[in-house]
VMD Tcl script that builds the backbone (N, CA, C; Angstrom):
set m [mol new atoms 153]
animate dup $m
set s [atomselect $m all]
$s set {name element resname resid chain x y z} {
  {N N UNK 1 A -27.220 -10.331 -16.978}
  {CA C UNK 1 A -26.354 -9.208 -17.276}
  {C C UNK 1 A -26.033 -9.191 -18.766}
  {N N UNK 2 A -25.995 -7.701 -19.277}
  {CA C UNK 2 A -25.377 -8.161 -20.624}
  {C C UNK 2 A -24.149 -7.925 -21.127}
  {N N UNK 3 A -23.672 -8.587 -21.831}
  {CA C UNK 3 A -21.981 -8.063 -22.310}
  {C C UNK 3 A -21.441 -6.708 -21.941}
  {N N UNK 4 A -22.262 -5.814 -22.019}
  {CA C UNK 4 A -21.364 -4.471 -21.820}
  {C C UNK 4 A -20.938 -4.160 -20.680}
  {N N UNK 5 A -21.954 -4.919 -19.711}
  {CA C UNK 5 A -21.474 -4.569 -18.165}
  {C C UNK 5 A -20.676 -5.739 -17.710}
  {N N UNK 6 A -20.532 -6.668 -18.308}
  {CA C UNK 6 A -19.640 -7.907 -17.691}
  {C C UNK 6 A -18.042 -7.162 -18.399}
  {N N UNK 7 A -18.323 -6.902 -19.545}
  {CA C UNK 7 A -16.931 -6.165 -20.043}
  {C C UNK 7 A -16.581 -5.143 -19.003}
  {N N UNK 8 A -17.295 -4.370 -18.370}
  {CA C UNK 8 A -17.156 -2.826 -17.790}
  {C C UNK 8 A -16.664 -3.550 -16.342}
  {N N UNK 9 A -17.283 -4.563 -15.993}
  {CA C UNK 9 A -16.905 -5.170 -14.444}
  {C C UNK 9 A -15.184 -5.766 -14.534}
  {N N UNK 10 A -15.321 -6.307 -16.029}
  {CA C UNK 10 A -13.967 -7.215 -16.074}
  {C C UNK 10 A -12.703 -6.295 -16.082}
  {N N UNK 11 A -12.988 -4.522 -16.964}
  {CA C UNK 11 A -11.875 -3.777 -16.581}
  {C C UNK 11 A -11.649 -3.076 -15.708}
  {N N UNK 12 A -12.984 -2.983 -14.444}
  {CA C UNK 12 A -12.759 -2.628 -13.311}
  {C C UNK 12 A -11.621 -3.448 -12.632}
  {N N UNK 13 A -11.943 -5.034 -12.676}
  {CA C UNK 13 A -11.233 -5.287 -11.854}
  {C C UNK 13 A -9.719 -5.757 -12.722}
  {N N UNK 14 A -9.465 -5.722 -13.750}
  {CA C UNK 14 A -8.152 -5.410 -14.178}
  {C C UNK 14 A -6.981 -4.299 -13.390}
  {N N UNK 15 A -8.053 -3.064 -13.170}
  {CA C UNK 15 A -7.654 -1.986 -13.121}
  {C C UNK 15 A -7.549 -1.519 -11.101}
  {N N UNK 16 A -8.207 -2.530 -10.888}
  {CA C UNK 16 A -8.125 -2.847 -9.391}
  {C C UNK 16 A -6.624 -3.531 -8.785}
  {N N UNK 17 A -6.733 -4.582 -9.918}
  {CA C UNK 17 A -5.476 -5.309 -9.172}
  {C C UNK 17 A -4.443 -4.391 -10.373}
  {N N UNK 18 A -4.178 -4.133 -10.851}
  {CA C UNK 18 A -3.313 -3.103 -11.060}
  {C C UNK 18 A -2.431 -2.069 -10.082}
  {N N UNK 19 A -3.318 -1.436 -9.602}
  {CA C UNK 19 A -3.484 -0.431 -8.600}
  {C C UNK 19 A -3.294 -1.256 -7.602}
  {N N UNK 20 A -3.527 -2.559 -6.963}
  {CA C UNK 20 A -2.928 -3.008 -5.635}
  {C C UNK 20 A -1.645 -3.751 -5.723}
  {N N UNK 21 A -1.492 -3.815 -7.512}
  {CA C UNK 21 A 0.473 -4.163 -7.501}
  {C C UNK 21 A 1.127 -2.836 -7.476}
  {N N UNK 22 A 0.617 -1.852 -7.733}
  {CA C UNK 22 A 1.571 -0.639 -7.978}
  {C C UNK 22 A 1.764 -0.061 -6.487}
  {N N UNK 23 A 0.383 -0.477 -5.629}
  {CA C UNK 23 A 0.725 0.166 -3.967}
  {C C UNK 23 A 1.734 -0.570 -3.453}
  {N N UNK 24 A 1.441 -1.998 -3.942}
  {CA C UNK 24 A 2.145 -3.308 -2.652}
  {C C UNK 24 A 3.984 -2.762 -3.120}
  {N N UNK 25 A 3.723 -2.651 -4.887}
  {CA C UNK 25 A 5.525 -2.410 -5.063}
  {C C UNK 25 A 5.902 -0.868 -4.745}
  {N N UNK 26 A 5.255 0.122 -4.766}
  {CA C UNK 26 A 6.076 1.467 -3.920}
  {C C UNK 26 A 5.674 1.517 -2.427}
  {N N UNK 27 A 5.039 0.392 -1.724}
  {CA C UNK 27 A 5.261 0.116 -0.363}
  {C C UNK 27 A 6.536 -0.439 -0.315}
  {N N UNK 28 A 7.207 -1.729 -0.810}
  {CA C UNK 28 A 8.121 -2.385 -0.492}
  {C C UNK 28 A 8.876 -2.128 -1.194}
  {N N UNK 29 A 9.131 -0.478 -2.318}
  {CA C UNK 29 A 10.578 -0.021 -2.937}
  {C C UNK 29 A 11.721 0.428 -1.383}
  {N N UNK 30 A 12.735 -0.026 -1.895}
  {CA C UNK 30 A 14.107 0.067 -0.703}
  {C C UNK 30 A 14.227 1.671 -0.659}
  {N N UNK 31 A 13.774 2.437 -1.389}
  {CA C UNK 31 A 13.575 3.987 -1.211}
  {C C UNK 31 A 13.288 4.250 0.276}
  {N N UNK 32 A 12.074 3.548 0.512}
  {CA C UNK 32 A 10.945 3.503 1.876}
  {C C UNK 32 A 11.454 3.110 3.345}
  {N N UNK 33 A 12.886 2.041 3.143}
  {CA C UNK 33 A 13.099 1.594 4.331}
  {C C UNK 33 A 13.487 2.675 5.472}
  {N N UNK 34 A 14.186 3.563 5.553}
  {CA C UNK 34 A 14.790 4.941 6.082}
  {C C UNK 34 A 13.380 5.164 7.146}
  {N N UNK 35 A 12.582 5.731 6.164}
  {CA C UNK 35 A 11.515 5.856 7.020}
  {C C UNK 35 A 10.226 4.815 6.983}
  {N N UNK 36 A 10.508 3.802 7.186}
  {CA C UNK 36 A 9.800 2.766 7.925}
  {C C UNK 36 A 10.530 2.472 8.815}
  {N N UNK 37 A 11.759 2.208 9.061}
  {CA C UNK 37 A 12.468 2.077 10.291}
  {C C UNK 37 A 12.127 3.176 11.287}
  {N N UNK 38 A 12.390 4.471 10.835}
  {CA C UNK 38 A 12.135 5.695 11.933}
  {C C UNK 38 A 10.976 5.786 12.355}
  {N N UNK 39 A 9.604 5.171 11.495}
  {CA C UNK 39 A 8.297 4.862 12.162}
  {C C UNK 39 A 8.317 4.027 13.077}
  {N N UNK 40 A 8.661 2.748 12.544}
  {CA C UNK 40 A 8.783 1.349 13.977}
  {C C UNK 40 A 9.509 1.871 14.939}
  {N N UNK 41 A 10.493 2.545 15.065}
  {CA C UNK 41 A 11.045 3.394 16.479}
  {C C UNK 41 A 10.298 4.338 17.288}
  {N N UNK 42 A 9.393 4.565 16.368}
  {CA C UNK 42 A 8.813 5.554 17.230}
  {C C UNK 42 A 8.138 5.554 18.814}
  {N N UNK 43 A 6.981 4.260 18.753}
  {CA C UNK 43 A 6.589 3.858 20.323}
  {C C UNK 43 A 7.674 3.573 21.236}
  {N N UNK 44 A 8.787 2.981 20.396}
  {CA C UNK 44 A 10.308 2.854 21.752}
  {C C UNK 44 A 10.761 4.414 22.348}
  {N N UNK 45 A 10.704 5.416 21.388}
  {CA C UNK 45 A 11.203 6.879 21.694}
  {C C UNK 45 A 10.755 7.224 22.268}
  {N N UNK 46 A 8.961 7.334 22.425}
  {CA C UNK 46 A 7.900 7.761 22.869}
  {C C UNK 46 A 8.048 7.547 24.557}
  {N N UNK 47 A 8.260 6.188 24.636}
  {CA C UNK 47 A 8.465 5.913 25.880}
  {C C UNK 47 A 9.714 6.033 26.590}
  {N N UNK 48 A 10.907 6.760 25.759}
  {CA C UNK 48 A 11.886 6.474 26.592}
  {C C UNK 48 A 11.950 8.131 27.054}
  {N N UNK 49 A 10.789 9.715 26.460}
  {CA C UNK 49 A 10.834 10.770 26.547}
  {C C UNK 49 A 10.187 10.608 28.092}
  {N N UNK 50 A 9.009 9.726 28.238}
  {CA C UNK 50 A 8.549 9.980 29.181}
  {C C UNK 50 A 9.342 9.621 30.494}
  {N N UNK 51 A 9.897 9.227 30.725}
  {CA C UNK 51 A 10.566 8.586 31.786}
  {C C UNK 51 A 11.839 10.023 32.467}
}
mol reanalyze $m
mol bondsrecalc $m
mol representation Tube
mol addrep $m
């Protein structure tokens, strides 16, 4: 391989894990909890309509 593509691979993956700290931290901002709770309720609701 020559330098230009080992450079081009190395800011891919800079730019990779970048992008999987910026998902993992506006997954787990306290903004989100509201509705992540009202999701995890949902299969309990689901089943308590049918009945």
């Amino acid at each position: 391989m020559n330098g230009t593509l080992l450079q081009v691979a190395g800011v891919a993956t800079v730019l990779l894990m970048l992008l999987f700290v910026a998902i993992w931290v506006w997954v787990w901002h306290t903004g989100h909890k509201p509705k992540y709770d009202r999701l995890a309720r949902m299969p309990m609701d689901d089943a308590e309509d049918r009945q």
